[in-house]
N, C-alpha and C positions, 0 to 999 in steps of 0.2 A: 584611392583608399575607400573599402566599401561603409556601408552604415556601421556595420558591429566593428572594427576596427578605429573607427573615428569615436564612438563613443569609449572603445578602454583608452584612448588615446588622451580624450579630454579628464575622462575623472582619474586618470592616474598622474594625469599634471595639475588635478587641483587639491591643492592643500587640505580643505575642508575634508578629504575624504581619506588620504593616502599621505598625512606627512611621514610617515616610515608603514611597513610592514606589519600588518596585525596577525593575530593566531588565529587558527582555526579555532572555532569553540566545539570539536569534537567532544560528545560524551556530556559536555556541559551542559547543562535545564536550570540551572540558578542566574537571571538575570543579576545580581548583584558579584555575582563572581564572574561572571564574564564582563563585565566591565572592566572589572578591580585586574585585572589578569590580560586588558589590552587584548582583546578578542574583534574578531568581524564583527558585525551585530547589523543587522539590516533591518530598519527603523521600521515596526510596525506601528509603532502608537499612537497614529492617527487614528486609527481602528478602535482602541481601547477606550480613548479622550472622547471617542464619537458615542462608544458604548455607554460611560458614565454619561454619559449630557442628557442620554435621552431614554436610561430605564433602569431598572433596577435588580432585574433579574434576569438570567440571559443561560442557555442550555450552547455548546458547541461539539458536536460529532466530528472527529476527524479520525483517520487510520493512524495505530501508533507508531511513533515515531517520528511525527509530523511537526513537531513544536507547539503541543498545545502546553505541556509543560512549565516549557519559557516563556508561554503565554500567559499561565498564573503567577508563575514568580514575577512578572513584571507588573503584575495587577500589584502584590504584594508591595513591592518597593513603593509604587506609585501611593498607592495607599496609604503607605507609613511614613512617604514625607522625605523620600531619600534623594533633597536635590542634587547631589553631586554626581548619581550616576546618572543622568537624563541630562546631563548638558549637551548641549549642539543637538537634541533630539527633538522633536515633535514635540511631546509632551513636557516641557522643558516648560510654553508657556502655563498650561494648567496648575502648576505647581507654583508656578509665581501669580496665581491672581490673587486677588485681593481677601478674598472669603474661602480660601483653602483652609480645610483643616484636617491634619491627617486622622485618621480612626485606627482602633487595633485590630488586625487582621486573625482569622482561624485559617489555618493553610490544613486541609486535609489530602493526603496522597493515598489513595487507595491502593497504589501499586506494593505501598511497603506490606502490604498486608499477608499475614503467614497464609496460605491456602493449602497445602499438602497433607496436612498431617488430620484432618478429619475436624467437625464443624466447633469441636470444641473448645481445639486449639485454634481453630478461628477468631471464635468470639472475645478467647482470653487475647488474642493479636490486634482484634479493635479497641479493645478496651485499654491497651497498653499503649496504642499509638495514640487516642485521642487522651490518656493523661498525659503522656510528651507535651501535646501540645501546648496545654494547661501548666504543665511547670515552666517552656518555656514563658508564658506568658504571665508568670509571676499569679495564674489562680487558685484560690483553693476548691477542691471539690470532693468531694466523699469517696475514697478508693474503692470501698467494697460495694457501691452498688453495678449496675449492669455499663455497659459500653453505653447503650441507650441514654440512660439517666446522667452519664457523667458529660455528653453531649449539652443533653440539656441544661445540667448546672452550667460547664463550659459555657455554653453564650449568655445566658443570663449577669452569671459573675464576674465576666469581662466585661457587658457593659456598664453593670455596676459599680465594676473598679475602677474604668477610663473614664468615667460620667459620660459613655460616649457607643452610639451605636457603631455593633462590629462589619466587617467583611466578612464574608463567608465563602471562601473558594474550596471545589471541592473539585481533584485533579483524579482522573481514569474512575469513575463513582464504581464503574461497571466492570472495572479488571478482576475481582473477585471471582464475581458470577461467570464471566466469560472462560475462566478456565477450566471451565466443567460445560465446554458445550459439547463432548461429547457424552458426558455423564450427567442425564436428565435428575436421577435423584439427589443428587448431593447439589446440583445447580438448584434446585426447589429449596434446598435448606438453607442455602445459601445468599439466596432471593427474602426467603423470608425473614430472617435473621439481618440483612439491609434493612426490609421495608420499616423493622421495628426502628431501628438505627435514626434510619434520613426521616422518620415523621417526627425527630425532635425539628428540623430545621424550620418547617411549618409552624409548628407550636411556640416556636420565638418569634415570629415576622419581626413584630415591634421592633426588635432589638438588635435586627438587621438591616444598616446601609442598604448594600452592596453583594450581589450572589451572582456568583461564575461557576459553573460545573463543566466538567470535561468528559466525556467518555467518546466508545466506538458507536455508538447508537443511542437513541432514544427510543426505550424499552417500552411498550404498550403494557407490560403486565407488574413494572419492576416495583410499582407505587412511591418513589420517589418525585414523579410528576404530577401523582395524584393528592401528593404530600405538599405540594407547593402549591403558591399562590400563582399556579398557568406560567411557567418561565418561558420568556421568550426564545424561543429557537432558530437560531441564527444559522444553522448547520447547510443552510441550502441559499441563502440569501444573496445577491447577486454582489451589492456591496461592501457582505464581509466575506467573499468567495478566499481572499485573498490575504486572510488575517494571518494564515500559517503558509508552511510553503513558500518557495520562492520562485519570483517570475523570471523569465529569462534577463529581461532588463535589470533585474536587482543584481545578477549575477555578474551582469556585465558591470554593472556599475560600483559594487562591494569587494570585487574580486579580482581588479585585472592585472594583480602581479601571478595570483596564482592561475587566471587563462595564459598568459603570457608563458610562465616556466612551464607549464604541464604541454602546452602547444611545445615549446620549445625540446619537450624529453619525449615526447614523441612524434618526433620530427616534422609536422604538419604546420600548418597556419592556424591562426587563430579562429579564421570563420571556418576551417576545414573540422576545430575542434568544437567548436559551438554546434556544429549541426551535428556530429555524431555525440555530443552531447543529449542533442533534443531528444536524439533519436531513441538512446538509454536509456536515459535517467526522467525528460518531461511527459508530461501527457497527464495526470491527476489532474481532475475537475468538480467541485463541489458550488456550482451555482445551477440554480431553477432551466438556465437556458446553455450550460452544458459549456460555453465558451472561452473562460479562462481553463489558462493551463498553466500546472505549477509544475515544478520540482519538490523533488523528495529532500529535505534538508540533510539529513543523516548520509543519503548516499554520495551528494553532493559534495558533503566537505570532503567525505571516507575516501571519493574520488579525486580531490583536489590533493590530499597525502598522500595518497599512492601512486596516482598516474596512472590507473589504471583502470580498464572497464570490470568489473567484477558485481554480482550479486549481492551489495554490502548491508539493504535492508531487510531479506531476506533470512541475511546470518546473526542478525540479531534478536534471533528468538520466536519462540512458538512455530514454528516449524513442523513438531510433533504433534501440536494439536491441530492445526492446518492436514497433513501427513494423515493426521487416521481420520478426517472429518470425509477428506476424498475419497480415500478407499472404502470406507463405511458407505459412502454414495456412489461409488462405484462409478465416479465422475471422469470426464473427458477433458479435453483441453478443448475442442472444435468446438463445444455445444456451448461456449459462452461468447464466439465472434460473434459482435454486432447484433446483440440480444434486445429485440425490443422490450420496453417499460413503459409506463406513463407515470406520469410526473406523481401521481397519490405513493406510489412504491418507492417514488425514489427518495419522496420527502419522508414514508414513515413503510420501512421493508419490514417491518415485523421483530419480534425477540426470537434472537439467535436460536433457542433451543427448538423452535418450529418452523421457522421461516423455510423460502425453499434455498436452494442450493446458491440462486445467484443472491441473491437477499444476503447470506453468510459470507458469501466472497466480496459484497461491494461493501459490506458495513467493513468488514476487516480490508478492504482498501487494494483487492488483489483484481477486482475489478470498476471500474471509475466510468462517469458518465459521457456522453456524446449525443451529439445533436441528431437526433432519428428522424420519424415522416409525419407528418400530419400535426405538427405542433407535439408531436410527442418525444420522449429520451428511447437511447438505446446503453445498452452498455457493453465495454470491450475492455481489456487488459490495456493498464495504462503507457507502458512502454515497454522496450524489449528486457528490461530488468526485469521485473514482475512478469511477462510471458516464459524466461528460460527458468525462472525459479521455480513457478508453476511446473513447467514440462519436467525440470527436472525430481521432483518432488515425485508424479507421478510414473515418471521412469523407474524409481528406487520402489516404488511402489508396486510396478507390474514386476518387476525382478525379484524383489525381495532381498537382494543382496549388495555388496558393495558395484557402482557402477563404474567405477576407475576402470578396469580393463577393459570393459566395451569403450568406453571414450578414446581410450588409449590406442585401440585396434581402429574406431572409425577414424580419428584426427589423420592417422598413420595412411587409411586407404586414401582418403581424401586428398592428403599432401603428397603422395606416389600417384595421385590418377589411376588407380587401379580397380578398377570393378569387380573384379572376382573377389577381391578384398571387402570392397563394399558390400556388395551381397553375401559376403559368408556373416559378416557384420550385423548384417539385417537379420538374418538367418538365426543367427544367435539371439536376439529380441524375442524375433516369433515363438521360438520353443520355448522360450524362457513363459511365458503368460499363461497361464491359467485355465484351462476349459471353462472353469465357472466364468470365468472372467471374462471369454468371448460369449459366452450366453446373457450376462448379465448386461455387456455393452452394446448386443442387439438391441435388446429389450431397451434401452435406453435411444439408441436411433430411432427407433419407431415412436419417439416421444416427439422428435425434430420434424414437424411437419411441413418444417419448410426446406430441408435439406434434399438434394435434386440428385445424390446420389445412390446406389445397391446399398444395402445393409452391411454387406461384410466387406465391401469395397471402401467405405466411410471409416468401416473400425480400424481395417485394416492399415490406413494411408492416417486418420487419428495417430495410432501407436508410433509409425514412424516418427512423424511430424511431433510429439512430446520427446519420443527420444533424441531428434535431432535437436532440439532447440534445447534440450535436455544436458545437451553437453557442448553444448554454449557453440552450435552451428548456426550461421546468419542463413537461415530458409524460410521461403516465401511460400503458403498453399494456395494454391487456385488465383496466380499472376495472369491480371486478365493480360490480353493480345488484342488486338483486330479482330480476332475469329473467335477467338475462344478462351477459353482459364485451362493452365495447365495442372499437373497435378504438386507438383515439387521442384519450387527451383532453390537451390545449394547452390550458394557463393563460398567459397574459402580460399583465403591466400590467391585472391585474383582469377582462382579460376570456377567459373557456372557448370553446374551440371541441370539439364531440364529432363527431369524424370514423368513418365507417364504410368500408372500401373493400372493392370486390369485382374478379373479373377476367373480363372478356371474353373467352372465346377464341373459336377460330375458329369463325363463323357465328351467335356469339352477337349480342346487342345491346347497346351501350355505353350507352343511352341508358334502356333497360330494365334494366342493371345498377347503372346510377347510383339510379334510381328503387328498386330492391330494398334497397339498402344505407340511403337514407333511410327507407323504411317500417319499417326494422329499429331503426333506433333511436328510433322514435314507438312500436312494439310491442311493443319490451323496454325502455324507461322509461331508456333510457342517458343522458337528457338530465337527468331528476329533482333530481337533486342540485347541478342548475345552472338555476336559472329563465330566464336571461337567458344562456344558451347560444346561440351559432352552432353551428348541427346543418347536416354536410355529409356526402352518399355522394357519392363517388367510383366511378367506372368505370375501371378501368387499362385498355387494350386491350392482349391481349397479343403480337399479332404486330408491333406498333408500339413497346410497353413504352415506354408514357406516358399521362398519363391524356387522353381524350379527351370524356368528357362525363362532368357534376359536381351535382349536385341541393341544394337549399336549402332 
């Protein structure tokens, strides 16, 4: 019995953790309801108890979806004194010491906030949300002045009604403004219409315990930091890398009826399903030195219900605005492998509406950190979720249309072993894009200075490589060998193909090109590590950009 099999082994025989069957807490972000509802819940709140002990004001950046969420509502319970959902938990002692006293909490969620209909209906949407707050909390405050003011009455008159300083958690601050990071002017009214907002929170310190903010970033321009008394930012910090997200061992240890039935529905072993687990779903990294690695919690469970691999955080929104941030940048999938950074970018990438491209990908969580050279980070797509969602996005993107039928025509060549199928596949891609579009994705190659391949060789062998992975094909670019990296290897359904392509141009020969790119992978052993490979050169021509003759 190996390591990961003896641990589901032990905590699904011990009581403490597994006397029956708990629910998945899909969809759930209220820590008090997922207790009350016999849910999994993977005990972060030694992180929290560590939080409260030793400051008062605390900033956290994470990609949404991540559980920062269930982060605040558990700030909130704790706060309010709710010992009966914290039993057998961490934080179970802080609530029984001696000199506990709960405080009344302000829970603000910025996600509920109306943002479509223009800045008006904005402000009347903050101003509606933060009196909720206020009636649940039994205060009075003056309806007719601004969202701003009613803030400010809000904390004052809570702690003058509890005789007791508030909590202040304030959940996505920056969901507002971020959904205009395509649209700079209304993200500026929107910016500023905050900053008026959050500089009541400064203006009460006094009367503030306890401040937790959540958002995708800490904004350099949003003045909600400049509003506060320096909140600490925990976003990067080694020992709270791990406050959201779950690590592989939580997984093994919170979960192992459901490793056991999903291993068992898709017919494999448990450590067979753990590693092609890692391989989808882990790889997210949020510390200084790049070396924890989490899971995505939402895709997690989504996978534990269904048993199946699929893009499940991907489908839960913004999409569209991701969708035209790429095509407005006229963006690749190749140009963000193994991007170096240094640690100042990774700790503060800039506001979304300026930053550069990878700065907008890693704050929004589509690219995550990794240990680089010289004591510096790099950055890469966090696992193969996040890379096919990516490809596929820009797939829809160079087509312009629905991509079911090309999926449907490549799964088809692929599972027949038929080439002529593939290539008409391919074929259909090429015509399909753009002229502007191969001019605009040169001009972007010649930005990659470190990139060792032809200009239109790079874009070329790009578009595949987004559409393969695009429609969810397990392929590898540039698998090194002994000799050398080849250009595409395609796994499906057991069997490899090791692709080479090269490009014709003008007065070249296609036919002599296709022949070159096969001799290339019989000379550098690209096929080695696949005995029963389909080995294929490709010739693209390039005054036609399509491939025209193909070697076997």
């Amino acid at each position: 019995m190996d390591n990961n099999s003896k641990l589901i082994y032990i905590f699904a025989k011990n009581k403490n953790y597994m006397e029956s069957k708990l629910k998945l807490p899909i969809g759930i972000q209220t820590f008090e309801k997922l207790r009350n509802e016999k849910c999994v819940y993977v005990d972060k709140t030694k992180y929290l108890i560590d939080l409260i002990d030793k400051g008062s004001v605390y900033f956290l950046a994470r990609p949404r979806r991540f559980g920062k969420s269930l982060t605040i509502s558990t700030f909130e319970a704790l706060f309010s004194g709710k010992k009966e959902h914290f039993k057998g938990l961490y934080a179970e002692e802080f609530l029984n010491r001696p000199d506990f006293k709960s405080n009344p909490v302000i829970l603000l969620d910025m996600s509920n906030i109306t943002t479509d209909c223009g800045i008006d209906v904005f402000k009347e949407s903050l101003k509606q949300n933060t009196l909720k707050v206020a009636k649940e909390l039994d205060v009075e405050v003056e309806t007719r002045n601004s969202a701003g003011d009613i803030l400010n009455e809000l904390i004052f008159n809570t702690a003058k009604k509890y005789n007791n300083q508030v909590v202040f958690l304030l959940d996505e601050y920056d969901k507002p403004y971020t959904d205009f990071v395509n649209d700079k002017e209304m993200a500026e009214k929107i910016r500023n219409a905050l900053r008026d907002y959050y500089v009541q929170i400064k203006a009460n310190d006094r009367y503030i315990r306890f401040t937790f903010i959540t958002g995708i970033s800490k904004f350099a321009k949003f003045g909600v930091f400049s509003a506060l008394n320096s909140p600490h930012d925990i976003s990067m910090m080694p020992e709270y890398a791990e406050i959201c997200g779950l690590k592989e061992e939580e997984i093994i240890q919170y979960f192992p009826d459901y490793l056991k039935e999903t291993a068992n529905h898709l017919k494999i072993s448990t450590d067979k399903l753990i590693e092609e687990m890692r391989y989808y779903y882990n790889g997210f990294s949020f510390d200084s030195e790049a070396l924890a690695r989490l899971y995505n919690p939402f895709s997690t469970l989504a996978f534990f219900r269904d048993r199946e691999f699929s893009n499940y955080w991907m489908e839960t929104g913004r999409s569209k605005v991701i969708a035209d941030y790429l095509k407005t940048k006229n963006l690749t999938v190749e140009q963000f492998r193994n991007l170096s950074i240094n640690k100042g970018f990774a700790r503060s990438p800039g506001d979304m509406d300026n930053t550069s491209p990878e700065g907008f990908l890693y704050q929004c969580g589509y690219l995550t950190l990794r240990p680089g050279t010289d004591n510096e980070l790099s950055l890469d797509y966090p696992n193969n979720e996040v890379l096919n969602a990516i490809s596929n996005i820009l797939t829809q993107n160079i087509l312009c249309e629905n991509t079911n039928s090309y999926q449907t025509n490549l799964l088809s060549a692929l599972n027949n072993t038929s080439t002529d199928k593939l290539i008409k596949v391919f074929n259909s891609l090429l015509a399909s894009i753009p002229y502007d579009d191969y001019a605009k994705n040169i001009e972007k190659y010649l930005e990659l200075k470190d990139s060792k391949l032809p200009a239109n060789e790079w874009l070329y062998r790009s578009m595949l490589l987004a559409f393969l992975r695009g429609c969810g094909v397990d392929v590898i670019a540039e698998m090194h060998t002994n000799l050398g990296r080849s250009d595409l290897v395609i796994n499906y359904k057991g069997k490899t193909w090791v692709i080479e392509l090269k490009v014709a141009y003008k007065g070249q020969s296609p036919a002599l090109k296709a022949a070159e790119a096969l001799q290339q992978i019989k000379n550098m052993n690209y096929a080695d590590p696949f005995p029963d490979a389909i080995c294929v050169g490709l010739a693209i021509e390039d005054a036609v950009r399509k491939i025209t003759e193909y070697k076997m």
